[in-house]
C-alpha positions as CSV (number, residue, x, y, z in Angstrom):
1,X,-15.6,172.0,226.0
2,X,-12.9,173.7,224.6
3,X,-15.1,176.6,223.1
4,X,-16.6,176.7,226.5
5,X,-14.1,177.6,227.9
6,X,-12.5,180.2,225.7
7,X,-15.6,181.8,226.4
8,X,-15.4,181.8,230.0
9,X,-12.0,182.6,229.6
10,X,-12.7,186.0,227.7
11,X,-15.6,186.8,230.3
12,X,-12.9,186.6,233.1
13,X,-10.3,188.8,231.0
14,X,-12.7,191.6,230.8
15,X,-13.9,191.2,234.6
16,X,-10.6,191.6,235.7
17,X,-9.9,194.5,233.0
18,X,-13.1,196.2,234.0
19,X,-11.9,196.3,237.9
20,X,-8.3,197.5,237.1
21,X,-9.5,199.9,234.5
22,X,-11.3,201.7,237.3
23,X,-8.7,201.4,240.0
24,X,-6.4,202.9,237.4
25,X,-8.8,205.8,236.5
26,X,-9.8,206.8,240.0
27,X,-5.9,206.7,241.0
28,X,-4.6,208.7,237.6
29,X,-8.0,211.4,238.8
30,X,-6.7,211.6,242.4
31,X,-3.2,211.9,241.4
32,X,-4.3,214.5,238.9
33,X,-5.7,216.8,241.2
34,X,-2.5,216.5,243.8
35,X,-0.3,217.5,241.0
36,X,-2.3,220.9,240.1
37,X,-2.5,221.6,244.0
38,X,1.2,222.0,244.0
39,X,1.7,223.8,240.8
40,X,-1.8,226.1,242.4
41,X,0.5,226.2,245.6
42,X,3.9,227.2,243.8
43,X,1.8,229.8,242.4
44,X,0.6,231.6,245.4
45,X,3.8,231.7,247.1
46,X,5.8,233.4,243.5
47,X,3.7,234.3,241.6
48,X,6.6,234.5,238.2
49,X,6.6,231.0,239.1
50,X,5.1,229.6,235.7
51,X,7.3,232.3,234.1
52,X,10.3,230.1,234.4
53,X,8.7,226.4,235.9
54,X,5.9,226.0,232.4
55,X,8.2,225.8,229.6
56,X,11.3,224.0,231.5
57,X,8.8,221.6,232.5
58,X,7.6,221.6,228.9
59,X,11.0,220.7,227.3
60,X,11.4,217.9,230.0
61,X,8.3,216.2,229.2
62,X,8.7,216.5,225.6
63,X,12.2,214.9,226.1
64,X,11.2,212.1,228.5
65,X,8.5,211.2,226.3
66,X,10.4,211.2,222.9
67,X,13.8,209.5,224.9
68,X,11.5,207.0,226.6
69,X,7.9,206.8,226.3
70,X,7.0,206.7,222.4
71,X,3.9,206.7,221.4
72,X,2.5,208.4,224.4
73,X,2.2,212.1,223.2
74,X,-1.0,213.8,222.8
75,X,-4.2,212.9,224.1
76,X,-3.8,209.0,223.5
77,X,-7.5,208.5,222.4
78,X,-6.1,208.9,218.7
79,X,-3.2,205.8,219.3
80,X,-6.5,203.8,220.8
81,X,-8.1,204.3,217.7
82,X,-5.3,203.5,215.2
83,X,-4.3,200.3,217.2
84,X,-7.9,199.0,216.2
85,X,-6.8,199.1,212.7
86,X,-3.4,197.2,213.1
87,X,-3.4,193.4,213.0
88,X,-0.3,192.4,214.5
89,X,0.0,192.6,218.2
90,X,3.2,193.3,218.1
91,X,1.9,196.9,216.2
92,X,-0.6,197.1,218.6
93,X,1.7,197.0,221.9
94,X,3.8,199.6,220.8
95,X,0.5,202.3,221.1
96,X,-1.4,200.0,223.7
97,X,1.1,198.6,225.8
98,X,1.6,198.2,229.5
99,X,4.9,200.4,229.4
100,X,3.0,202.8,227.3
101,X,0.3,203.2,229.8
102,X,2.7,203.4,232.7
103,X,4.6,206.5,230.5
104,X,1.2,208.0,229.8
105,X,0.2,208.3,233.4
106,X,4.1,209.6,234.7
107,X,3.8,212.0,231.5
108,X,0.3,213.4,232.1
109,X,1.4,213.7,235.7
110,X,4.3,216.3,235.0
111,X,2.3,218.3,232.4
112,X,0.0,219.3,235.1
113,X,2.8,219.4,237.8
114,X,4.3,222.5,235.4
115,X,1.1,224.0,234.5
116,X,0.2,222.6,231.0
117,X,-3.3,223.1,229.7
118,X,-4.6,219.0,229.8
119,X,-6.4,216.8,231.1
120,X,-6.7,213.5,232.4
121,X,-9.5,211.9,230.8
122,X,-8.0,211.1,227.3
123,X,-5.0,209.4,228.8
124,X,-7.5,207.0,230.8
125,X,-8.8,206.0,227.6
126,X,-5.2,205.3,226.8
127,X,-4.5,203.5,229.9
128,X,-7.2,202.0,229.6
129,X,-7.1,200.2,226.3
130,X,-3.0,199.5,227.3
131,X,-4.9,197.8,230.6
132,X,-7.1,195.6,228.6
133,X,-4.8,194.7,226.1
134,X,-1.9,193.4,228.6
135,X,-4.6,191.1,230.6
136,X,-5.8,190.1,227.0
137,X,-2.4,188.7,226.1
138,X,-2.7,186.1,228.7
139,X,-5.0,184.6,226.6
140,X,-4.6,183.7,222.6
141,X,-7.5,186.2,222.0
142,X,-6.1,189.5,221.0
143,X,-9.1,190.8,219.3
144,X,-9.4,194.6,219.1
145,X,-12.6,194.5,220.9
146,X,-10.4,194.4,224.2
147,X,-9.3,197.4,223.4
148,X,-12.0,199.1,222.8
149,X,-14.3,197.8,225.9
150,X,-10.7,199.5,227.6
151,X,-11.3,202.8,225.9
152,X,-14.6,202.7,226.9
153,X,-14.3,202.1,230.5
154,X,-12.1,204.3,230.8
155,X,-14.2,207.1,229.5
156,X,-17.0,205.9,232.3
157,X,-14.9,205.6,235.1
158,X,-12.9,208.9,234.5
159,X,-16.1,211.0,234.8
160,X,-18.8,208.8,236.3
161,X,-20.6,208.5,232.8
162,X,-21.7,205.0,231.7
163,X,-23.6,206.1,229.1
164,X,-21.1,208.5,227.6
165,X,-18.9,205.3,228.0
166,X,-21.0,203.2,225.7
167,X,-21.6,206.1,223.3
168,X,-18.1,206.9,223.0
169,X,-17.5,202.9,222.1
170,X,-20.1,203.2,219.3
171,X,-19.7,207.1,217.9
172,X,-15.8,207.9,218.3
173,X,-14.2,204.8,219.1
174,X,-15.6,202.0,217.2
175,X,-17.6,203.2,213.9
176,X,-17.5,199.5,213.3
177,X,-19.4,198.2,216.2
178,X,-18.8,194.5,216.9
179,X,-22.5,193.2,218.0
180,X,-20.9,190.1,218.8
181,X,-18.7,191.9,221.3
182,X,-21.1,194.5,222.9
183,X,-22.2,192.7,225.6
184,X,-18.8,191.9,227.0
185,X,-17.9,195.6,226.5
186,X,-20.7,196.8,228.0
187,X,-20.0,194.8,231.5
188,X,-16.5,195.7,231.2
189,X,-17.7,199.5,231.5
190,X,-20.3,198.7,234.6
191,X,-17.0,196.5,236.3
192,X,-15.2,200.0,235.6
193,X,-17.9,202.2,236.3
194,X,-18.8,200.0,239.9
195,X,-15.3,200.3,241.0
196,X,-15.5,204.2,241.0
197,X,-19.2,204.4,243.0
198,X,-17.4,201.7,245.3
199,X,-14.3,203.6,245.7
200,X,-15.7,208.0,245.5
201,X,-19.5,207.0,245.7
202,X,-21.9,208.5,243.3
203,X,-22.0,212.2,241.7
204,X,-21.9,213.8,238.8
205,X,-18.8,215.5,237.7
206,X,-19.8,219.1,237.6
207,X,-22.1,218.8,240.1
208,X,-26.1,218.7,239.5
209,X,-27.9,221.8,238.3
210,X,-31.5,222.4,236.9
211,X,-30.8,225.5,234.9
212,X,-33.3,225.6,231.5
213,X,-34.1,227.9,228.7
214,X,-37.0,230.0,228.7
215,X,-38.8,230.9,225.1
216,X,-36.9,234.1,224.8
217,X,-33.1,232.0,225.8
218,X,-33.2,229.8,222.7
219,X,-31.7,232.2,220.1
220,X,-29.0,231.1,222.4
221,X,-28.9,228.0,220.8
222,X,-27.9,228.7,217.4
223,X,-25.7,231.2,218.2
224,X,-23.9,228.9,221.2
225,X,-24.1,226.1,218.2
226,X,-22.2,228.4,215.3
227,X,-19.4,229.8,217.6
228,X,-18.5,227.3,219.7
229,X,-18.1,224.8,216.7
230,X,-16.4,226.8,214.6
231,X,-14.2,227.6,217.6
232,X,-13.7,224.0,218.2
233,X,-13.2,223.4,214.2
234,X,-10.4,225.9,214.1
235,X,-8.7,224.3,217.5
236,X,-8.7,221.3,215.6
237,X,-7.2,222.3,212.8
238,X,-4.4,223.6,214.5
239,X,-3.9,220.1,216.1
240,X,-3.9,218.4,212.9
241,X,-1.5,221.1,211.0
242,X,1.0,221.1,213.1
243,X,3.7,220.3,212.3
244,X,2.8,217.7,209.4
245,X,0.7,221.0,207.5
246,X,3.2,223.6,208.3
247,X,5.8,225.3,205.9
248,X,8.7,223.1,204.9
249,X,11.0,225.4,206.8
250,X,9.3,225.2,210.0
251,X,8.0,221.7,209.5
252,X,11.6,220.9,209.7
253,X,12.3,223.1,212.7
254,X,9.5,221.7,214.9
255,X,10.6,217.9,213.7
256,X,14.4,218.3,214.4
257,X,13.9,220.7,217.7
258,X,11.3,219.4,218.9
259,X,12.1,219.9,222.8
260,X,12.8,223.7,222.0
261,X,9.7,223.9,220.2
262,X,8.3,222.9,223.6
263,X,9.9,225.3,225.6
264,X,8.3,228.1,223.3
265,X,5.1,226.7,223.3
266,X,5.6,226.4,227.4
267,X,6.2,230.3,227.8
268,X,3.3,231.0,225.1
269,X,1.5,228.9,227.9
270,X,2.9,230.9,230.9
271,X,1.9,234.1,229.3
272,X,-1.3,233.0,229.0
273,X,-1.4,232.0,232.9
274,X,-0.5,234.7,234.0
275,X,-3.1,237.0,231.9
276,X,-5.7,234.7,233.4
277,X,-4.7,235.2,236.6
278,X,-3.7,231.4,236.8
279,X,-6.6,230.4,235.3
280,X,-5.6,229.1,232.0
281,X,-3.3,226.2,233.8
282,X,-4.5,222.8,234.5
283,X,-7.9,221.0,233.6
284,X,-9.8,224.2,233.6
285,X,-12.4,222.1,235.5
286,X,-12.9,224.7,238.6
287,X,-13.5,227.3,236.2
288,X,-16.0,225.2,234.5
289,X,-17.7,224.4,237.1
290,X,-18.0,228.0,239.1
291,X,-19.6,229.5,235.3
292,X,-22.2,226.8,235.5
293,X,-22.7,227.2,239.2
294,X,-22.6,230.9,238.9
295,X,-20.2,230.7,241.9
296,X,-17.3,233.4,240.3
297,X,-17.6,235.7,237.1
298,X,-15.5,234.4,234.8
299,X,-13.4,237.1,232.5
300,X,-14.6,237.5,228.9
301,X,-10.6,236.7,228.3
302,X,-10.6,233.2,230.2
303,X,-12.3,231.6,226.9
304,X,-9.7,232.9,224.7
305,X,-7.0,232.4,226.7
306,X,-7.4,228.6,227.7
307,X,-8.2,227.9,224.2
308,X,-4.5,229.3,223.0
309,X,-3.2,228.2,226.0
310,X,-4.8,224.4,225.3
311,X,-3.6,224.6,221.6
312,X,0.0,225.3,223.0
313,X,0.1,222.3,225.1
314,X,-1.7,219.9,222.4
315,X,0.9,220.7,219.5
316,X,3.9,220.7,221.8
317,X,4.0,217.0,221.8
318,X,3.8,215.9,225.7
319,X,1.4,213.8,227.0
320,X,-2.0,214.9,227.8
321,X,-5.8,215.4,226.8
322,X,-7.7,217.9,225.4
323,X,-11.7,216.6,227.2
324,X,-11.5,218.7,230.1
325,X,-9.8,221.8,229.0
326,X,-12.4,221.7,225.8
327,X,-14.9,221.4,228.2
328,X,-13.8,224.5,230.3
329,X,-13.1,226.5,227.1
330,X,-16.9,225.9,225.9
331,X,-18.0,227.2,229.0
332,X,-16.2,229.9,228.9
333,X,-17.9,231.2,225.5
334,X,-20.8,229.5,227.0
335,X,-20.5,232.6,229.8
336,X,-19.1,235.1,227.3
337,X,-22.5,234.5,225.0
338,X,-24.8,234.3,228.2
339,X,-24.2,238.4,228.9
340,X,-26.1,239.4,226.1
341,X,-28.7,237.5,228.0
342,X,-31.0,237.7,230.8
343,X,-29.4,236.5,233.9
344,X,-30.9,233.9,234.3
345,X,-30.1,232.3,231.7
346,X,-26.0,231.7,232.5
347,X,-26.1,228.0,233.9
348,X,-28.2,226.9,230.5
349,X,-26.1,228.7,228.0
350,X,-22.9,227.6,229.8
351,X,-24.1,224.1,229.2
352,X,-25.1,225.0,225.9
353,X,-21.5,226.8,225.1
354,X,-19.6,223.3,226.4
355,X,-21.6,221.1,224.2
356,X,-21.1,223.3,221.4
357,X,-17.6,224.1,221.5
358,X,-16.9,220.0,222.4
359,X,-18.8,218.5,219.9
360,X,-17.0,221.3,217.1
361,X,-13.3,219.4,218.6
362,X,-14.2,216.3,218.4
363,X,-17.5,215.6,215.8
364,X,-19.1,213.5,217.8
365,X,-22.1,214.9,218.6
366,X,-24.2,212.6,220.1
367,X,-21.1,211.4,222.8
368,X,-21.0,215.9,223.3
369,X,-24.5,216.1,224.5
370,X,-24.4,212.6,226.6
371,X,-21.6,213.4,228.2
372,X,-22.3,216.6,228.9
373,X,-25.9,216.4,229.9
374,X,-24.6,213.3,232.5
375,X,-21.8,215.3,234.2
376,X,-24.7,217.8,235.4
377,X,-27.8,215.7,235.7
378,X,-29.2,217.8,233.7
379,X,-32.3,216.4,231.4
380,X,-34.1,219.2,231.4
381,X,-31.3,220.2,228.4
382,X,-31.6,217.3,226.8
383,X,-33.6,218.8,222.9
384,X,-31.3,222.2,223.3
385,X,-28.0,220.5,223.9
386,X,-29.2,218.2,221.3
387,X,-29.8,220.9,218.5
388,X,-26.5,222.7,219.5
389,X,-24.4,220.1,219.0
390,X,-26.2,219.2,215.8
391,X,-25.7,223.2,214.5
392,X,-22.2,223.0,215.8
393,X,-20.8,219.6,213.9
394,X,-22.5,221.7,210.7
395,X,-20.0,224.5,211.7
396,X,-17.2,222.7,212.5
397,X,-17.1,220.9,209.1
398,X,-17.0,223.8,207.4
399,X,-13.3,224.5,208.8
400,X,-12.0,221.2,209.4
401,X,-13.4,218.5,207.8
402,X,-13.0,215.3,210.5
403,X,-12.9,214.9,213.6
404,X,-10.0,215.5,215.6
405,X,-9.1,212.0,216.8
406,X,-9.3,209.9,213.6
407,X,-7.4,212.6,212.1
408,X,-4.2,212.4,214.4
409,X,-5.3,208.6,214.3
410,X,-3.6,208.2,210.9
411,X,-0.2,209.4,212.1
412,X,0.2,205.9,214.0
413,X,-0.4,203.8,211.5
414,X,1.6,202.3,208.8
415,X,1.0,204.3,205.8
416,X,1.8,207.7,207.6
């Protein structure tokens, strides 16, 4: 009786998880867009605006998050990861828990309010995991599976991708896959997924689109699959050097200065906005989607641009992740590499561009083309995205040898 219900006990914890982990994500995706509306707005009516607002706002997040949100810097997909490997809940709390989550969302919130180059969906998995893990310590199991099925969910709600959810859980996430646990974690990522189609109905985050490769497109594969991952390799790298990698001298002047450090890496940001045109701010998501669409021509600079300007906002310690702007930077090389192409051709290597240049951040190659392929609808891609992101983990390796999330993963736990 006892075991029974335990096990009725667990089912209920990851019900109720599943429901709030999508509540949570749909509210952190509304309140996402809000906040780049202003900034957009602030923009249009003084233009010098992010001159002056981006690194201020920089230096306050940094100093908000260090003074009072620990723990919560960076994506948050890497503190998911590392609280896996701790055993006392106690550990655990301190990169999963609920006043963590709350600090993740209020962080990630400013960043974009100011203009910084992040996105929301790797702070959902954080939130996510810090939802699962508070409703699972109303009951004496603690297990770390909670915490992933709350990473997970978080991943399907934030873009409407259920299968990217579960792929995410297996490739990046777990690497350690408790059968014992995958059917709970795979109903907590329908609860979460349920919530969203109840709440915004069903679509697919970039919006559907048919484009494919003809014969002569495919040299478009390799080449998307080489450049985009050694792009991505070389973002990571950066992410991972600094500041642990750097110089003593400035090793020391990030670790002791760290909000001024942020300042500078807000104005490196600001410059970078303005160059775009406003562009390089936010999510990057409009700009993805208008190169897939075809509905704007997109600068040869934009690609460069939101890549430095994603790299400042990831190494000046506030809140924020790096999904969405990756995904807008790959589709920016994506359009770059399409002109040397027949017209046609731009929706397919865009697509082909984002995989690449995604799967070269993260190394996870099979959640790349998933997630990618689901956010367009798009399985007439499947065997090209496929290849790219296999040719574009190959590339990646060569200048950073793992993935970007385990790496930063080791930074939380006790031995770092």
């Amino acid at each position: 009786m006892r075991v029974l219900t335990r096990r009725w006990q667990r089912r209920i914890i990851f019900v109720v998880g599943g429901l709030v982990v999508g509540l949570a994500a749909i509210g952190l995706a509304a309140a996402s867009d809000y906040a780049q509306q202003l900034f957009r707005h602030l923009l249009g009516r003084f233009e010098y605006a992010g001159l002056v607002v981006t690194p201020l706002g920089f230096g306050l997040a940094v100093y908000l998050t260090n003074r009072f949100f620990q723990n919560t810097q960076g994506s948050g997909i890497p503190q998911a990861i590392a609280s896996r490997q701790l055993e006392s809940p106690e550990a655990r709390e301190r990169l999963v828990g609920l006043r963590t989550g709350i600090g993740k969302i209020l962080m990630t919130l400013l960043g974009l309010l100011v203009g910084a180059s992040i996105g929301r969906e790797g702070p959902t998995v954080q939130v996510g995991a810090s939802v699962m893990f508070a409703i699972g310590r109303l009951s004496p199991n603690r297990q770390p599976g909670l915490i992933l099925a709350g990473a997970a969910a978080g991943v399907a709600a934030a873009f409407n991708t259920p299968i990217a959810g579960i792929v995410f859980a297996i490739e990046e996430m777990g690497r350690s896959f408790e059968m014992r646990t995958s059917g709970l974690v795979f109903g907590t990522i329908i609860l979460a997924g349920f919530t969203s189609l109840a709440l915004v109905g069903n679509y697919t985050y970039f919006g559907s689109t048919t484009a494919t490769l003809r014969a002569v497109d495919w040299l478009a594969v390799p080449v998307c699959g080489a450049i985009g991952g050694l792009a991505g390799g070389l973002f990571s790298r950066a992410l991972i050097a600094v500041p642990t990698q750097l110089p003593q001298i400035a090793k020391t002047w990030v670790q002791k200065r760290p909000v001024l450090f942020a300042i500078v890496c807000g104005i490196g940001v600001a410059v970078c906005g303005y160059l775009s045109g406003g562009a390089a701010y936010g999510t990057g998501y409009i700009q993805a989607r208008d190169a897939l669409h075809g509905a704007g021509n997109v600068s040869y600079f934009y690609a460069p641009l939101k890549l430095l300007a994603t790299t400042l906002s990831s190494i000046a310690g506030l809140p924020g992740g790096i999904f969405s702007p990756s995904l807008s930077v790959g589709a920016g090389i994506g359009a770059d590499i399409a002109g040397f192409f027949p017209k046609g051709a731009t929706g397919a290597v865009v697509l082909l561009g984002m995989v690449s240049y995604f799967t070269g951040v993260v190394q996870a190659p099979i959640t790349a083309f998933v997630i990618v392929e689901e956010m367009t609808g798009n399985h007439g891609m499947l065997v090209p995205l496929m290849a790219s992101a296999w040719i574009a983990n190959a590339a990646s390796r060569l200048v950073c040898h793992e993935g970007v999330y385990h790496a930063l993963s080791k930074r939380y736990l006790p031995d770092n």
